[in-house]
N, C-alpha and C positions, 0 to 999 in steps of 0.2 A: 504494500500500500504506500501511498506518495500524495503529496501536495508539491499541485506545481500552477505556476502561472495560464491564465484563461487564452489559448490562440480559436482565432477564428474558425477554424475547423472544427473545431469542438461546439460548434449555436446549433447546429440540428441535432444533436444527441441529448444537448442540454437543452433543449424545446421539448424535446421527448422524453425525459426525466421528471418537465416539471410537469408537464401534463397529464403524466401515467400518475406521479405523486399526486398531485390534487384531488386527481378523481378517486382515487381509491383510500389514501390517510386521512384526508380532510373530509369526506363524505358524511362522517358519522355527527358534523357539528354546523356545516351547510349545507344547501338542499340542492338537488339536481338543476333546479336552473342557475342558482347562484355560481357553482362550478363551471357551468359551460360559459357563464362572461368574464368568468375570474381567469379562465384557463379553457381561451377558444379553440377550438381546430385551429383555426387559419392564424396562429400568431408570425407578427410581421420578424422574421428573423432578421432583414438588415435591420433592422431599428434594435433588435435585439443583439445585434452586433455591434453595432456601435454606442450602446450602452455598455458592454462588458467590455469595450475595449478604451470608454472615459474612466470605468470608476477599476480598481482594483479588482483584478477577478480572480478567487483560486479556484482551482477541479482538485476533487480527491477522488484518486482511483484507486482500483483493486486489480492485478491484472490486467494492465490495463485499458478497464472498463470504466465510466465515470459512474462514480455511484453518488455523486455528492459536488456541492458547487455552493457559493456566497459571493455574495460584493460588496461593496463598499464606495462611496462616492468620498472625493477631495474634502466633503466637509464632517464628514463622521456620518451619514446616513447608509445604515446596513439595510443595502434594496432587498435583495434578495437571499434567500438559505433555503435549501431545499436538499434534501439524501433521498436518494431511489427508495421505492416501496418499500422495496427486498432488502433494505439494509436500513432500514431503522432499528434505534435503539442498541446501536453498535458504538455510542460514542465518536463518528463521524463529526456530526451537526456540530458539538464540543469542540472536535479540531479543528474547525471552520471557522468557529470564531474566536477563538485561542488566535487562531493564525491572521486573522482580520482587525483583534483589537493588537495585536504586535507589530502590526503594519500602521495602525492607526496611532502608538503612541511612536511610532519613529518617525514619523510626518508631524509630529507635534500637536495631535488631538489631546483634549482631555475629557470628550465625551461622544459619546457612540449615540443617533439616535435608531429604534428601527418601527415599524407599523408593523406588531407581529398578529396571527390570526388567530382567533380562538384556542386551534390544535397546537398552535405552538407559544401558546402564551407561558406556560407553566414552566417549558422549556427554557425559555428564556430568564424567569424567576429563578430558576435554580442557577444560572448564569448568573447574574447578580445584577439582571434590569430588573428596575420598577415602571409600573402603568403611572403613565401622567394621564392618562383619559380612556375613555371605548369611545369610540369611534362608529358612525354608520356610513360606509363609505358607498355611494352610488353608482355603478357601473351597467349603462344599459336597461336601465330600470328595475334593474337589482339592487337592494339594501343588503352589505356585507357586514358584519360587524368585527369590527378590528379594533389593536389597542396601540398607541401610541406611546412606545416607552422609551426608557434611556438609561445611560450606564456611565457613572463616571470613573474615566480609566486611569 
């Protein structure tokens, strides 16, 4: 297993990651149409490439297969975290952001924000954010509920 820096080759596998993950971790805490605007078919990959190629992006794989990915943008906003179905609760998600806030205090942050979802709020709490709010975020005529925390690092 490895952490390594996000290259463009890697947007359609991690398109594919995140959208198998939503639909089947997250299921249990929003509802089938909220998943399909959260996490469409058709997401726009260059735009999702040149997102991961602004903010800091790592892949952690296994063999390498990605089973795992985070970001981070220039000013402490963690966009994204997401570990393959099949490999939750393996302590991945953990290395991801171990390795996001060690990039983040050598850039001279002193606080991490992120919008984490229901499923991974707790997660996050055991990482040492706290909720500054819940959130209902509207997407397509969908109400998501999200919480909006932070970490001082």
């Amino acid at each position: 297993m490895s952490i390594r820096t996000y290259e463009s080759k890697d947007c359609q596998e991690i398109i594919k990651l995140f959208y198998e993950t939503i639909h089947s971790i997250n299921s249990k805490d929003y509802t089938e149409k909220q998943l399909n605007v959260w996490a469409p078919k058709d997401i726009d990959s260059d735009l999702w490439d040149k997102s991961f190629l602004k903010n800091y992006t790592i892949i952690f794989t296994i063999n390498d297969t990605i089973v795992g990915f985070g970001d981070l943008s220039l000013s402490g906003y963690l966009d994204r975290l997401f570990v393959h179905k099949n490999y939750q609760k393996q302590g991945i998600a953990k290395e991801i952001v171990k390795e996001l806030e060690k990039y983040a205090k050598n850039i001279g942050l002193t606080i991490i924000t992120t919008e984490a979802s229901i499923t991974a709020k707790l997660f996050f709490e055991k990482q040492g954010y706290h909720v500054i709010k819940e959130q209902q975020i509207e997407r397509k005529g969908q109400f998501l509920i999200n919480y909006k925390m932070e970490k001082y690092i």
